[in-house]
ZADO-1210 file (C-alpha; in nm, 4 decimals, padded with zeros to 6 digits):
<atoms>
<atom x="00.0000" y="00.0000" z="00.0000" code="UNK" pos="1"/>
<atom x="00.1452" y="00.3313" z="-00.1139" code="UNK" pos="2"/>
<atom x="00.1922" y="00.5859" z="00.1659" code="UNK" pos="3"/>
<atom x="-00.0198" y="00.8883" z="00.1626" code="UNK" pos="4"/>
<atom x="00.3026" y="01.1436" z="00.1580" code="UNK" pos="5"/>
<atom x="00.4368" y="00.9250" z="-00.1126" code="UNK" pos="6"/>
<atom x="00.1244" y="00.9577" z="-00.3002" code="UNK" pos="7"/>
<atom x="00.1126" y="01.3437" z="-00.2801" code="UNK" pos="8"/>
<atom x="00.5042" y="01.3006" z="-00.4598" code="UNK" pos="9"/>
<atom x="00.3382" y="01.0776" z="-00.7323" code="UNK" pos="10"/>
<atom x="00.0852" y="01.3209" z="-00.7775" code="UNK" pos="11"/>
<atom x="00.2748" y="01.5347" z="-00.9308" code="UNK" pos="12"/>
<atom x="00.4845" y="01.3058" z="-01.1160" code="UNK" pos="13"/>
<atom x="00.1610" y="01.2100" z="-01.2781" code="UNK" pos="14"/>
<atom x="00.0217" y="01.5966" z="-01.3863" code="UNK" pos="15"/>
<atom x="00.4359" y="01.5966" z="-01.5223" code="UNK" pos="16"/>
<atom x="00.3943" y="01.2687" z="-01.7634" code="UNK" pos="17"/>
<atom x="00.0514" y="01.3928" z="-01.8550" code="UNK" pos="18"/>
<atom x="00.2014" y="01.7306" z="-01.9497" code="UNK" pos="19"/>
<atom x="00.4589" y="01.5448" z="-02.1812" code="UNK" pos="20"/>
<atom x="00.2415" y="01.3080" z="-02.3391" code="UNK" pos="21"/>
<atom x="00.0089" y="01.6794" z="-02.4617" code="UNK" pos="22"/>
<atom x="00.3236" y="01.8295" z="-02.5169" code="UNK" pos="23"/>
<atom x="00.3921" y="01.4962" z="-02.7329" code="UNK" pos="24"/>
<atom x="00.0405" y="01.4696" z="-02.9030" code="UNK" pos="25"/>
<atom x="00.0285" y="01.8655" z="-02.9986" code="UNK" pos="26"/>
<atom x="00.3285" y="01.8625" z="-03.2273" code="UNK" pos="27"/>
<atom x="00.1039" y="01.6193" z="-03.5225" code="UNK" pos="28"/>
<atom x="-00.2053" y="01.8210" z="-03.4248" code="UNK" pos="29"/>
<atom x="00.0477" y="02.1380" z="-03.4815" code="UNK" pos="30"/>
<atom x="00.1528" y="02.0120" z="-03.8301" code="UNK" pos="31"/>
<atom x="-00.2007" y="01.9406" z="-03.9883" code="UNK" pos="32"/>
<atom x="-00.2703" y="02.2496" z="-03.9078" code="UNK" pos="33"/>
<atom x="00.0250" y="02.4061" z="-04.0129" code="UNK" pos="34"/>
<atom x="00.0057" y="02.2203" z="-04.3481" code="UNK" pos="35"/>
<atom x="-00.3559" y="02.3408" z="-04.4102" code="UNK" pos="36"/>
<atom x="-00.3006" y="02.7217" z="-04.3017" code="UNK" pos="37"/>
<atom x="00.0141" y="02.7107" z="-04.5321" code="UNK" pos="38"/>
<atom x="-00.1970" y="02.5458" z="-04.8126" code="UNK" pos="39"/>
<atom x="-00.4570" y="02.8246" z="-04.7935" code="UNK" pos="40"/>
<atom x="-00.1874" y="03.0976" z="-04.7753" code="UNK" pos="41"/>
<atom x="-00.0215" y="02.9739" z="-05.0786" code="UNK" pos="42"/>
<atom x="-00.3418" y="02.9534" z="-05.2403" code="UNK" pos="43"/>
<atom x="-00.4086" y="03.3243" z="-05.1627" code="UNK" pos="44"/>
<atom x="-00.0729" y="03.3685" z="-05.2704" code="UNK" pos="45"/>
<atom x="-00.1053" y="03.2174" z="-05.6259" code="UNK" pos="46"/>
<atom x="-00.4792" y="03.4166" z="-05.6731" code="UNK" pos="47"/>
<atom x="-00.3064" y="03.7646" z="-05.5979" code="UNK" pos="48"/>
<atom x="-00.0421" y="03.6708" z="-05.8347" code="UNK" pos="49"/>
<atom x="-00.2407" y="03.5313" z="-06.1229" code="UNK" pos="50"/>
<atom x="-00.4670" y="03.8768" z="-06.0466" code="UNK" pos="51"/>
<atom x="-00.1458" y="04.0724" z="-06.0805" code="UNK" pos="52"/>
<atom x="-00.0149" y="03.9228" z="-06.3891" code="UNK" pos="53"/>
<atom x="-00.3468" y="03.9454" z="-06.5742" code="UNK" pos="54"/>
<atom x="-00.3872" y="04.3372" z="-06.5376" code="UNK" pos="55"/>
<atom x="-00.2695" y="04.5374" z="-06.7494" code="UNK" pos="56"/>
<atom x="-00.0500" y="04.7733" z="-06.6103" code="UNK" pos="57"/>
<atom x="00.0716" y="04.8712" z="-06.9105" code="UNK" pos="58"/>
<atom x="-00.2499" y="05.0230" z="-07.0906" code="UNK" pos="59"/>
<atom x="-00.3139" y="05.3780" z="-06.9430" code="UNK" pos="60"/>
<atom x="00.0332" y="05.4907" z="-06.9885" code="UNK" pos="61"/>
<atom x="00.0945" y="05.3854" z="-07.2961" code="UNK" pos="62"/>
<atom x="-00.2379" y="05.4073" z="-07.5268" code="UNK" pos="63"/>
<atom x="-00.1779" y="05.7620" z="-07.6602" code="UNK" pos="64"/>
<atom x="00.1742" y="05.6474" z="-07.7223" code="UNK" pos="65"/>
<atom x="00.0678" y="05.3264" z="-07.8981" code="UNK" pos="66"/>
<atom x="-00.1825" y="05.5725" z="-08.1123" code="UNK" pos="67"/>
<atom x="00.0836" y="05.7716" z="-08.2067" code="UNK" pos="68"/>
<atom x="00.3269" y="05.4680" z="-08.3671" code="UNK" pos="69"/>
<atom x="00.0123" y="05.2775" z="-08.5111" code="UNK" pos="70"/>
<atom x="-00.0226" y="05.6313" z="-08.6908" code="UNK" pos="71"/>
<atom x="00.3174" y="05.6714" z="-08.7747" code="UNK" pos="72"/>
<atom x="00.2931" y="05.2499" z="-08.9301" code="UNK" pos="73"/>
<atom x="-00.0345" y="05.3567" z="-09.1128" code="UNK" pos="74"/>
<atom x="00.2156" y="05.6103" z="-09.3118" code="UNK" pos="75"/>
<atom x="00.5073" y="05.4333" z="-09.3855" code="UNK" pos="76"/>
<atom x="00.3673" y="05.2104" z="-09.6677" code="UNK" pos="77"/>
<atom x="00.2441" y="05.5228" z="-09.8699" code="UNK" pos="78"/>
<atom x="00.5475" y="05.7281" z="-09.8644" code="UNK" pos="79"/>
<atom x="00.7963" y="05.3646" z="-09.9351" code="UNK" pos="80"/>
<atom x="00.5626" y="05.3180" z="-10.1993" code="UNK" pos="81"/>
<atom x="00.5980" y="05.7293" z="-10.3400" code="UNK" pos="82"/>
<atom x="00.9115" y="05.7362" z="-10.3087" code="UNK" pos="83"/>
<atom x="00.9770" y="05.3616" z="-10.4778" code="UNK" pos="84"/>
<atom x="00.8105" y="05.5516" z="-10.7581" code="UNK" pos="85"/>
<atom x="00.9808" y="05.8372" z="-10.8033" code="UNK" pos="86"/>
<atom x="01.3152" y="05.6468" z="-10.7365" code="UNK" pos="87"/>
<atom x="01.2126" y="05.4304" z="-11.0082" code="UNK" pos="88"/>
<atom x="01.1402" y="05.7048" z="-11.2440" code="UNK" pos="89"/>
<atom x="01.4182" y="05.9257" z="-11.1914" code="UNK" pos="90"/>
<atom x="01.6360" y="05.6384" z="-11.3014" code="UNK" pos="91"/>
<atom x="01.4332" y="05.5652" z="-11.5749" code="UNK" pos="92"/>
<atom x="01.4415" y="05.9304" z="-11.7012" code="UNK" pos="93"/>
<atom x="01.8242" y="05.9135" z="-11.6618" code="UNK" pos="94"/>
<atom x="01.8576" y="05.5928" z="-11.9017" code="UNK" pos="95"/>
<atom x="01.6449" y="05.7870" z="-12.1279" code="UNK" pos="96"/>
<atom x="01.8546" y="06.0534" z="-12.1446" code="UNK" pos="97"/>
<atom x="02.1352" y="05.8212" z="-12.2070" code="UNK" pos="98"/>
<atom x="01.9583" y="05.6615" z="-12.4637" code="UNK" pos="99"/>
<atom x="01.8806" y="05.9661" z="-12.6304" code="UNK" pos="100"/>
<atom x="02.2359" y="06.1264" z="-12.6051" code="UNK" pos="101"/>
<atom x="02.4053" y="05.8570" z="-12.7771" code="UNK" pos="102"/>
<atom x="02.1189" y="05.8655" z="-13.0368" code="UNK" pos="103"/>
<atom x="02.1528" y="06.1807" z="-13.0911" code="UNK" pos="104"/>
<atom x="02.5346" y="06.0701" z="-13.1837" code="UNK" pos="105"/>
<atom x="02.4337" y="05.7931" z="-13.4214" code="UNK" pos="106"/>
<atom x="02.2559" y="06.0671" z="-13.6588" code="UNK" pos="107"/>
<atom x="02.4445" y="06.0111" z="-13.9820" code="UNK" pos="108"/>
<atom x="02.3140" y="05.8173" z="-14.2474" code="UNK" pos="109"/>
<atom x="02.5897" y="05.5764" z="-14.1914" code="UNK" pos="110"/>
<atom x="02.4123" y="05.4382" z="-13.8297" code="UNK" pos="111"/>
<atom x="02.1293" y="05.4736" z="-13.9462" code="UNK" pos="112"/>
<atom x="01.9598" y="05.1781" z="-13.7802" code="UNK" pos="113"/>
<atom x="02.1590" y="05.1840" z="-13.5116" code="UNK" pos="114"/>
<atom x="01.9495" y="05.5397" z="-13.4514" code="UNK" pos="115"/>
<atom x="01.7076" y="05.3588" z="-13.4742" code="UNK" pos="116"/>
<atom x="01.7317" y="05.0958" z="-13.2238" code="UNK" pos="117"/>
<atom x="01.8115" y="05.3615" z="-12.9915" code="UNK" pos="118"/>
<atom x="01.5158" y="05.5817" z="-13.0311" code="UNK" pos="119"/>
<atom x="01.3034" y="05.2829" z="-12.9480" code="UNK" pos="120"/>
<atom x="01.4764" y="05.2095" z="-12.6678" code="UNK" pos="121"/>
<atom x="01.4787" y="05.5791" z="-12.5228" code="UNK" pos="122"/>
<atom x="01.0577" y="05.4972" z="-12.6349" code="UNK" pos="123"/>
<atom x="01.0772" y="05.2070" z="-12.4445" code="UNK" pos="124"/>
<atom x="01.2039" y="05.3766" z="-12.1092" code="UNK" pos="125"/>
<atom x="00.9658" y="05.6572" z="-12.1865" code="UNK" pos="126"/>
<atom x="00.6677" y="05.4416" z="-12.1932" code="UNK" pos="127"/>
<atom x="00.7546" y="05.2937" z="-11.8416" code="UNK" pos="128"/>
<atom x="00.7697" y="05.5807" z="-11.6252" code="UNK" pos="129"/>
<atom x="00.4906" y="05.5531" z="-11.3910" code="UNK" pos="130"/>
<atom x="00.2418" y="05.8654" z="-11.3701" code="UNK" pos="131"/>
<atom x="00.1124" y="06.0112" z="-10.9922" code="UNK" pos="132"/>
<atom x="-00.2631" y="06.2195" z="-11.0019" code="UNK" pos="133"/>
<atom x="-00.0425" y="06.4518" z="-10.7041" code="UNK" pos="134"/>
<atom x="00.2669" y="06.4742" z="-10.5250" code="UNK" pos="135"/>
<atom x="00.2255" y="06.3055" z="-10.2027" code="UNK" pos="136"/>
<atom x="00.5948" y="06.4559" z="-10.0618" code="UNK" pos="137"/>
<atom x="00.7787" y="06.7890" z="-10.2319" code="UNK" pos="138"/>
<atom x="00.5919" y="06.9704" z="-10.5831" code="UNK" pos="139"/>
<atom x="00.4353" y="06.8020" z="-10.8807" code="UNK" pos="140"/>
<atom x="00.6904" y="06.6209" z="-11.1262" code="UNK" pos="141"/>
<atom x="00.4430" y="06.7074" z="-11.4048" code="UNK" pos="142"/>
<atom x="00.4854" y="06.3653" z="-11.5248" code="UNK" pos="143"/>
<atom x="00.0877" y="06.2968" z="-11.6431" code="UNK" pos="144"/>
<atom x="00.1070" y="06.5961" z="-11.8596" code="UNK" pos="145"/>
<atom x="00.4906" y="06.5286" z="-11.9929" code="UNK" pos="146"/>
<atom x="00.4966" y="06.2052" z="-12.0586" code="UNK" pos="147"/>
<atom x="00.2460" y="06.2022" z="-12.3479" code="UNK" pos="148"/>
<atom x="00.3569" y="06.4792" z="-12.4885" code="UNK" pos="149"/>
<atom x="00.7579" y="06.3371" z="-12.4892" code="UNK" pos="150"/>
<atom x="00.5908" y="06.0394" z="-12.6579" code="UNK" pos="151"/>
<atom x="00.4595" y="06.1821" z="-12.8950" code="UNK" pos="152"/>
<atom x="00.7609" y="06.4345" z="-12.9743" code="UNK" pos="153"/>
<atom x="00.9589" y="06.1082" z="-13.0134" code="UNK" pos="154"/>
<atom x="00.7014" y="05.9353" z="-13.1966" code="UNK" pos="155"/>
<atom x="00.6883" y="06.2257" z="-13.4122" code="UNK" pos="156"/>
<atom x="01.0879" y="06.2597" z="-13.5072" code="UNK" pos="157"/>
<atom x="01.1700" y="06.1075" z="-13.8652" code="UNK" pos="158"/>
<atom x="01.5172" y="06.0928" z="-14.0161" code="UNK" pos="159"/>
<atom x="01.4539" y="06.0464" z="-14.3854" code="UNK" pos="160"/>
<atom x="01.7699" y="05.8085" z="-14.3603" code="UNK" pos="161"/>
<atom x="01.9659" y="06.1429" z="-14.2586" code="UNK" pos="162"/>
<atom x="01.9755" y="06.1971" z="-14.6186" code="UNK" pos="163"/>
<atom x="02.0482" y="06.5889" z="-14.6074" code="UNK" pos="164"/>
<atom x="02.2409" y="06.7688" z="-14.3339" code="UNK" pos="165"/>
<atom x="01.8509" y="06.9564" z="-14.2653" code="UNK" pos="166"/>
<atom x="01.7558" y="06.5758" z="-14.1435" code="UNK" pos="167"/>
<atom x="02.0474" y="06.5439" z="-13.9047" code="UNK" pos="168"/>
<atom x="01.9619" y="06.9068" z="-13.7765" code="UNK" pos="169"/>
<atom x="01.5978" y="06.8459" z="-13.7622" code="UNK" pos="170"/>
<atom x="01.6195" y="06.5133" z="-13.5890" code="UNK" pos="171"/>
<atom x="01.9346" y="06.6287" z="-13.3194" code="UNK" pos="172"/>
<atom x="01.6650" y="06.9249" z="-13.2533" code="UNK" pos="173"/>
<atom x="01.4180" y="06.7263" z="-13.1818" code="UNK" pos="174"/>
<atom x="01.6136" y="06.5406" z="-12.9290" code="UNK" pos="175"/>
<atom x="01.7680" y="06.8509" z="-12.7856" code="UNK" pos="176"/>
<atom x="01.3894" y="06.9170" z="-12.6821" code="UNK" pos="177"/>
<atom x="01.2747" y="06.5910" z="-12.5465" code="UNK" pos="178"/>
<atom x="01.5921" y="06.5619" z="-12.3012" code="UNK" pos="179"/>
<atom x="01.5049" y="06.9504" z="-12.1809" code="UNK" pos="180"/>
<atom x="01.1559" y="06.8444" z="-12.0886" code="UNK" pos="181"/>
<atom x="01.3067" y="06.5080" z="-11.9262" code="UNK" pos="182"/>
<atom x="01.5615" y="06.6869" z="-11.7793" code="UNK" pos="183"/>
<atom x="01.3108" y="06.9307" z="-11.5851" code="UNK" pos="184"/>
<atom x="01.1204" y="06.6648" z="-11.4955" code="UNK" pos="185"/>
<atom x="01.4443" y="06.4935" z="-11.3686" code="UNK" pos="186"/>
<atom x="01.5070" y="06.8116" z="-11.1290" code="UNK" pos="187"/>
<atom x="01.1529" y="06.7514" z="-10.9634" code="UNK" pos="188"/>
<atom x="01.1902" y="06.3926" z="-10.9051" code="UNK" pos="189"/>
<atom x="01.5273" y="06.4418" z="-10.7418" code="UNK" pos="190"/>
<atom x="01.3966" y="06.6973" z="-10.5421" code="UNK" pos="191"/>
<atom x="01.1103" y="06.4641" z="-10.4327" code="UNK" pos="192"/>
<atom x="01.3321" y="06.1704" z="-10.3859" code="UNK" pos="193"/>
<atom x="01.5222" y="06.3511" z="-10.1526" code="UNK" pos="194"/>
<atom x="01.2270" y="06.5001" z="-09.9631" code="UNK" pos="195"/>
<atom x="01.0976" y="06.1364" z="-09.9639" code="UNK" pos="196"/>
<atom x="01.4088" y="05.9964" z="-09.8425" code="UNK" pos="197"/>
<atom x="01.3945" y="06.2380" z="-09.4960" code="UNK" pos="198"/>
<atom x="01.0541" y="06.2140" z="-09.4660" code="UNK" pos="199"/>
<atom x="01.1184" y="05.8565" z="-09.4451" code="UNK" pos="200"/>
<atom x="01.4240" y="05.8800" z="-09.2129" code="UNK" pos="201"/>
<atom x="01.2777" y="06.1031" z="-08.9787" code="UNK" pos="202"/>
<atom x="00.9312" y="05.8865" z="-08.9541" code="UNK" pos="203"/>
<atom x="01.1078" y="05.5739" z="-08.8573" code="UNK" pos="204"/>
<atom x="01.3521" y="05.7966" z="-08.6414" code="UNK" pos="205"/>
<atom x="01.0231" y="05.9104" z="-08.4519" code="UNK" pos="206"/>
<atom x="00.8972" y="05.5119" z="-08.4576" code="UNK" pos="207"/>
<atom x="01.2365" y="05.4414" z="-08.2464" code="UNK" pos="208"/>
<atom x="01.1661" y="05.7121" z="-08.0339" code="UNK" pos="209"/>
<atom x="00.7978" y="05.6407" z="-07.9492" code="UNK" pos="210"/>
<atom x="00.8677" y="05.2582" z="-07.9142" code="UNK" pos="211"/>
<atom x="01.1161" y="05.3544" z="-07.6814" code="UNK" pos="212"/>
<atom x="00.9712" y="05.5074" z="-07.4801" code="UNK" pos="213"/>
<atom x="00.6797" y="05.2637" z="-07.4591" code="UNK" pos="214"/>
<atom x="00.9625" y="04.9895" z="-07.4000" code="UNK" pos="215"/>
<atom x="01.1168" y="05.2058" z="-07.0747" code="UNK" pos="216"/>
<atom x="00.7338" y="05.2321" z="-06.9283" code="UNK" pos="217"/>
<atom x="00.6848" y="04.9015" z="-06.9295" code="UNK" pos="218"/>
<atom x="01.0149" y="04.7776" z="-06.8796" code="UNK" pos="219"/>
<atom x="00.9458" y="05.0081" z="-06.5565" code="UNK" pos="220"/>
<atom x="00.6031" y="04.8221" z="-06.4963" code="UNK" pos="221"/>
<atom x="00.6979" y="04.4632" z="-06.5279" code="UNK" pos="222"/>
<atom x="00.9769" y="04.5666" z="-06.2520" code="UNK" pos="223"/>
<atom x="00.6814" y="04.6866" z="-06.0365" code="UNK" pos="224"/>
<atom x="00.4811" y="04.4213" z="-06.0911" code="UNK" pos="225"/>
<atom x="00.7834" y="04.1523" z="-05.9849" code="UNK" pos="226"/>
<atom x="00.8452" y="04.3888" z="-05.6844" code="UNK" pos="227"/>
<atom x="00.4660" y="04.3765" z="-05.5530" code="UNK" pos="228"/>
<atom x="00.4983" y="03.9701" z="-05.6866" code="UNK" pos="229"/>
<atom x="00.8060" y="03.9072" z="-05.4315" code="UNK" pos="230"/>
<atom x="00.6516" y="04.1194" z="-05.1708" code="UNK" pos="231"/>
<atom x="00.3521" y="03.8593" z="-05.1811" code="UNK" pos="232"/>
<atom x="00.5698" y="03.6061" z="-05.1967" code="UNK" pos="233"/>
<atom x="00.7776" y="03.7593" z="-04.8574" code="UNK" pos="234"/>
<atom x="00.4671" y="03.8266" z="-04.6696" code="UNK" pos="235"/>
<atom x="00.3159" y="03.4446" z="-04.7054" code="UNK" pos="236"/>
<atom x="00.6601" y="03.3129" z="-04.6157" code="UNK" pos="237"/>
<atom x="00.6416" y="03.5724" z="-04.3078" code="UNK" pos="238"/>
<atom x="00.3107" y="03.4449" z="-04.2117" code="UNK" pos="239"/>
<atom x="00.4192" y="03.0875" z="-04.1981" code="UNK" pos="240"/>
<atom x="00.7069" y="03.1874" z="-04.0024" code="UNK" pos="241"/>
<atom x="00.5263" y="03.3268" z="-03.7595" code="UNK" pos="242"/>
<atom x="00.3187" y="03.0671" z="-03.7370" code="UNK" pos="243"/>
<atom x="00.5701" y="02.8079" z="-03.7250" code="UNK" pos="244"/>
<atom x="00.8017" y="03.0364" z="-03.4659" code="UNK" pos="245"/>
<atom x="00.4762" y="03.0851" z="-03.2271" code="UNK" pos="246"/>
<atom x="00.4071" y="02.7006" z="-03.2381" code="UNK" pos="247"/>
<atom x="00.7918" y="02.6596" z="-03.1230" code="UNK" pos="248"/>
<atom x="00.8041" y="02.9276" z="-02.8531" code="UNK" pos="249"/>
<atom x="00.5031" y="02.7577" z="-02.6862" code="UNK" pos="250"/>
<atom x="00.6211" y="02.4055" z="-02.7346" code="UNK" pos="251"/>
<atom x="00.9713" y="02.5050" z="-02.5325" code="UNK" pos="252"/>
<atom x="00.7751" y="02.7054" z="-02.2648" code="UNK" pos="253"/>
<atom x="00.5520" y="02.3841" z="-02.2219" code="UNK" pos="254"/>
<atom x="00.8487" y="02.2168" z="-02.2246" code="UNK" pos="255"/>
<atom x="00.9851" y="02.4169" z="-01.9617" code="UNK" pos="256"/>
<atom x="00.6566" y="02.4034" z="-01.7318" code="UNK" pos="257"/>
<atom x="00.6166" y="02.0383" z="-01.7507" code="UNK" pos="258"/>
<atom x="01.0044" y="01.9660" z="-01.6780" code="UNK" pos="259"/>
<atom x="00.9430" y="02.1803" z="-01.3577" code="UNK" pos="260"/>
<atom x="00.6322" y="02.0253" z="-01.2479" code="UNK" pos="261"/>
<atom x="00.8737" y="01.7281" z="-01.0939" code="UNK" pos="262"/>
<atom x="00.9015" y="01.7862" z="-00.7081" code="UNK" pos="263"/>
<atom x="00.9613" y="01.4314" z="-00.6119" code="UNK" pos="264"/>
<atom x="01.0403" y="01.0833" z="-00.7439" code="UNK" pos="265"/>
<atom x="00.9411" y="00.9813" z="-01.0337" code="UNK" pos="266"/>
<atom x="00.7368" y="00.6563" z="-01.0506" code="UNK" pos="267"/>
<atom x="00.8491" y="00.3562" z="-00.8975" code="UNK" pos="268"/>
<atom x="00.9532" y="00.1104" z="-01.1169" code="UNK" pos="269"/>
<atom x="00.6659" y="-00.1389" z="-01.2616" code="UNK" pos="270"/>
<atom x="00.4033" y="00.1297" z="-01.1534" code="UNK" pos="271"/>
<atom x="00.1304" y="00.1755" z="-01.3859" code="UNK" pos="272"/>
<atom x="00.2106" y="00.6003" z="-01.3882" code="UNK" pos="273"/>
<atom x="00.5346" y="00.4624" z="-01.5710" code="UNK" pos="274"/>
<atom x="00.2832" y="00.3790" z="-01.8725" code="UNK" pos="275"/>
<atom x="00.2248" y="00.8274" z="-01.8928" code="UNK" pos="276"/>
<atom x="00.5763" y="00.8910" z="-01.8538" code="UNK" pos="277"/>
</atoms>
């Protein structure tokens, strides 16, 4: 039979092993709910992120910018095609002059045909310059008005076989007129190949500048938007290590308390208290 002052000793023994064995059980308890509160802040975690990612930041601050390139786009195809023109016929005009210099050469009766295949090839290059109804950059090459009536100047020149020194005259005169007509024209189309040539430079030179600029804002957003995403990510990892520290602190001040509930003896050997201990 256990003595009553030895049972007063075991007494407290006993409230120590019970303290352990919740100190024991609390940790799994601890850990479920530890794994669901970190499930749900992670899930918070990935909704604020997926709301983040999906706005666009970028919008506001950059729609009157993204007006102003879609409106410089909408007028680069018109002016490369202009000026492809008048490129095109300003070297066509120049081969025509060519062609009409050196037939203006072959007028003796001795190259006779070889005139001749020279003035239709000068007709030729003639026939493909392309006509504009206006002058979309610089002044009016004149081209719809000039171009029939060169064609018809040249259509109009006969050489008679450059039998008389008249023909030759009549025929290099003739020439002498068509190339002063082609080479006015040829002064406007350089002029407007030029023009079109800046006009060009300076639109794509304003492109770089606006997409620039629309590159720096939202190079400067997508830096906000992974600041506020690691912040998110920082504050979830702070709340679980809160958590987890809180859980901690208790279990060593439990720890602590039950250690220093022991007064007396522990259990005597093959006691059934040894079974909480």
């Amino acid at each position: 039979m256990i003595p009553i002052g030895s049972a007063s000793v075991q007494s407290f023994n006993f409230a120590q092993s019970f303290a352990r064995l919740a100190q024991a059980a609390s940790r799994p308890a601890f850990e479920l709910q530890f794994n669901a509160a970190q499930n749900a802040v992670l899930d918070r975690l990935d909704r604020q992120i997926e709301e983040l990612q999906s706005t666009d930041l970028f919008l506001g601050q950059t729609a009157t910018l993204r007006v102003k390139l879609s409106q410089l786009d909408s007028r680069l195809p018109e002016i490369e095609a202009y000026r492809t023109t008048v490129t095109g016929n300003r070297t066509t005009v120049l081969d025509a002059l060519e062609a009409l210099a050196e037939a203006r050469d072959l007028a003796d009766p001795g190259t006779s045909a070889d005139f001749d295949a020279k003035l239709a090839e000068a007709v030729t290059l003639v026939e493909k310059l392309q006509t504009q109804p206006f002058a979309l950059i610089g002044v009016d090459d004149g081209l719809l008005q000039t171009k029939p009536q060169v064609e018809a100047d040249l259509a109009g020149i006969t050489t008679n076989g450059f039998a008389t020194a008249g023909d030759i005259q009549a025929v290099q005169d003739a020439i002498d007129n068509v190339s002063a007509t082609l080479n006015g024209t040829l002064a406007v189309l350089e002029i407007n190949d030029d023009d079109a040539f800046n006009t060009l430079t300076a639109l794509e030179r304003q492109k770089a500048e606006v997409q620039r600029q629309i590159d720096a804002i939202e190079t400067d957003q997508r830096q906000q938007r992974l600041d506020e995403v690691n912040e998110l990510r920082e504050q979830a990892s702070r709340t679980l290590t809160i958590i987890s520290l809180g859980f901690e602190g208790a279990q060593n001040l439990g720890q602590f308390l039950s250690d220093n509930l022991s007064i007396g003896q522990d259990p005597e050997p093959g006691s059934v208290l040894n079974l909480f201990v």
